[in-house]
Backbone bond lengths (Angstrom), bond angles and torsions (degrees), N, CA, C in turn:
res aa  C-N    CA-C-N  psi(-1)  N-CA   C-N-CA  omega(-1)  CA-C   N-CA-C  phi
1 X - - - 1.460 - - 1.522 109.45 -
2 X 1.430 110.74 125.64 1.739 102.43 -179.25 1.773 101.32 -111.19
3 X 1.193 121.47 146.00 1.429 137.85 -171.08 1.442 100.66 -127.86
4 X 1.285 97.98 124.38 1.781 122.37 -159.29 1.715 89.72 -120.23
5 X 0.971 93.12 126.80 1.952 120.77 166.69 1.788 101.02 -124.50
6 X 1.239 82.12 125.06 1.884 102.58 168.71 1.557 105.93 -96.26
7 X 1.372 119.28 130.73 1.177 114.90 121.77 1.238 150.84 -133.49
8 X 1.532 142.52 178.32 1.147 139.38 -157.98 1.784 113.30 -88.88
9 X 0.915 132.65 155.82 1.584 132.45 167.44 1.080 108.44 -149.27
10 X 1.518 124.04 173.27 1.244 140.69 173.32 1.616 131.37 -32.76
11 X 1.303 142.19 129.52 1.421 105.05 164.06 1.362 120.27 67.71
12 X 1.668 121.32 27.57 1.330 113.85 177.13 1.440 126.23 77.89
13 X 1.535 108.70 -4.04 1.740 121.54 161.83 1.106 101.99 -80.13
14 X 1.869 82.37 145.62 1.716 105.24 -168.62 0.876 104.00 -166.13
15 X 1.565 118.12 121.70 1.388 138.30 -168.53 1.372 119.81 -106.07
16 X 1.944 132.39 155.24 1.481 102.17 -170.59 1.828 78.01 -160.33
17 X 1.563 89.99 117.00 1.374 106.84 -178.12 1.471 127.01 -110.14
18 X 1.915 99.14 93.07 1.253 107.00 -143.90 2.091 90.74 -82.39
19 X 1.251 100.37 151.29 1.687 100.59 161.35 1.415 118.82 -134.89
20 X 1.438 107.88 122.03 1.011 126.30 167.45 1.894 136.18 -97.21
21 X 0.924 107.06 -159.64 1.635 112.40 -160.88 1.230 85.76 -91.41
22 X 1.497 130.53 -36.20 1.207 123.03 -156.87 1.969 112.50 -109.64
23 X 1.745 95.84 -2.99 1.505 93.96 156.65 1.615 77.37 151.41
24 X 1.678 101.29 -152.82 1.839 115.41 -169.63 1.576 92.43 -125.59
25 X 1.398 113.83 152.62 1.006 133.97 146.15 1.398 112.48 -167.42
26 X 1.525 78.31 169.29 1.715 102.29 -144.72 1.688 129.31 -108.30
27 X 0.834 135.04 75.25 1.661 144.83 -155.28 1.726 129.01 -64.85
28 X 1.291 124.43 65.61 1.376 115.32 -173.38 1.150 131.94 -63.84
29 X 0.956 141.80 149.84 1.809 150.38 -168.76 1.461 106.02 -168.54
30 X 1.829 101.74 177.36 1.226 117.07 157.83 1.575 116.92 -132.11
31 X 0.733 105.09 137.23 1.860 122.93 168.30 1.744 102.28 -24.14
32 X 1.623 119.61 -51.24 0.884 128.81 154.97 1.672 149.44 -54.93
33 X 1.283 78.19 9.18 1.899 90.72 -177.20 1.571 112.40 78.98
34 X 1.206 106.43 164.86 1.686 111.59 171.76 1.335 109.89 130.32
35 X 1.156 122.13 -151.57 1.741 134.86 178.36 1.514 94.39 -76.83
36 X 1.160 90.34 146.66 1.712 116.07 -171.40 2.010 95.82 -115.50
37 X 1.064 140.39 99.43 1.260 140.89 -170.86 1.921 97.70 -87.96
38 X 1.417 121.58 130.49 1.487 129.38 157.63 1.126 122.36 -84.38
39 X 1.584 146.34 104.09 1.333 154.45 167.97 1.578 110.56 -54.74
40 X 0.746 133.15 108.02 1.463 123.57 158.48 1.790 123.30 -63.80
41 X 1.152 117.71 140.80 1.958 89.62 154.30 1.436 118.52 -59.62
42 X 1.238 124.07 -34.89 1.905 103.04 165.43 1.017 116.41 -76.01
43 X 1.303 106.63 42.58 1.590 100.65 161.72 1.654 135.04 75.17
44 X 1.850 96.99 -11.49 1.188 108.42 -165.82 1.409 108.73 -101.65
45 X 1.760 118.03 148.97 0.791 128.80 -134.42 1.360 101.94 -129.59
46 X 1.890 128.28 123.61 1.437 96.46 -171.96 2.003 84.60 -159.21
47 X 1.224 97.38 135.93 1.878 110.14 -173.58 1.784 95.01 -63.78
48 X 1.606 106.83 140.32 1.165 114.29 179.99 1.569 111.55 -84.79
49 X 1.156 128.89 99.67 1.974 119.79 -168.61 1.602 99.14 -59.63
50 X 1.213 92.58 150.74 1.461 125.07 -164.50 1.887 113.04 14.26
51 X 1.342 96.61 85.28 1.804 88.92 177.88 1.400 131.85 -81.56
52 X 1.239 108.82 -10.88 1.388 125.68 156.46 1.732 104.57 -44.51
53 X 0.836 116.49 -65.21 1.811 104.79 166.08 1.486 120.73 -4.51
54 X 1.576 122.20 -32.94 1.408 122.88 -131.79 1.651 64.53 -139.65
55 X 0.849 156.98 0.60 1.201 135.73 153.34 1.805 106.15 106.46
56 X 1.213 125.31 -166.68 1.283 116.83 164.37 1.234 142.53 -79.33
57 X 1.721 122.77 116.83 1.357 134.74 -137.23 1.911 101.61 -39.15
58 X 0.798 117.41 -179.52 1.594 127.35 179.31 1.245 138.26 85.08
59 X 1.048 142.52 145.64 1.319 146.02 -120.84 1.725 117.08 -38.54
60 X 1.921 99.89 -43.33 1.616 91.59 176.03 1.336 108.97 -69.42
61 X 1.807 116.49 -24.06 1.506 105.70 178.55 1.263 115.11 -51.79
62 X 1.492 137.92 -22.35 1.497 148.72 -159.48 1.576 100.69 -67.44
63 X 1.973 82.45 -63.97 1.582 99.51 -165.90 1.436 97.40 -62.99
64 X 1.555 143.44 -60.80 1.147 107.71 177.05 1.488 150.01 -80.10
65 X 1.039 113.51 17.52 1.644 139.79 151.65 1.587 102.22 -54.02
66 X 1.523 113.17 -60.77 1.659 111.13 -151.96 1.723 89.96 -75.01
67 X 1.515 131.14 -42.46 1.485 134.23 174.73 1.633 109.44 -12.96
68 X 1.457 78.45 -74.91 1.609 103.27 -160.20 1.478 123.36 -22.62
């Protein structure tokens, strides 16, 4: 079961902090489309290629990101 927390940012940033069984990570975007950034818990930081795949960013985008 993954448990998705939204939050809000600046300028149409929007963050979605999915948790899973196997730990948290963390998904950046904007409301506005664009690069979708993946948080790791180490901190590390890496652009998701083509996220449009997954449809439009936000919460079901999460859940089907983690599917895949």
């Amino acid at each position: 079961m993954i448990k998705i927390k939204r939050r809000n940012g600046p300028a149409g940033q929007v963050s979605f902090i999915a948790t899973t069984a196997d730990g948290t990570v963390t998904f950046v975007g904007s409301v506005y489309g664009g690069p979708v950034v993946m948080v790791l818990p180490s901190g590390h930081q890496t652009f998701v290629s083509d996220p449009g795949r997954f449809g439009r960013f936000g919460a079901d985008w999460v859940q089907r990101f983690l599917s895949d």
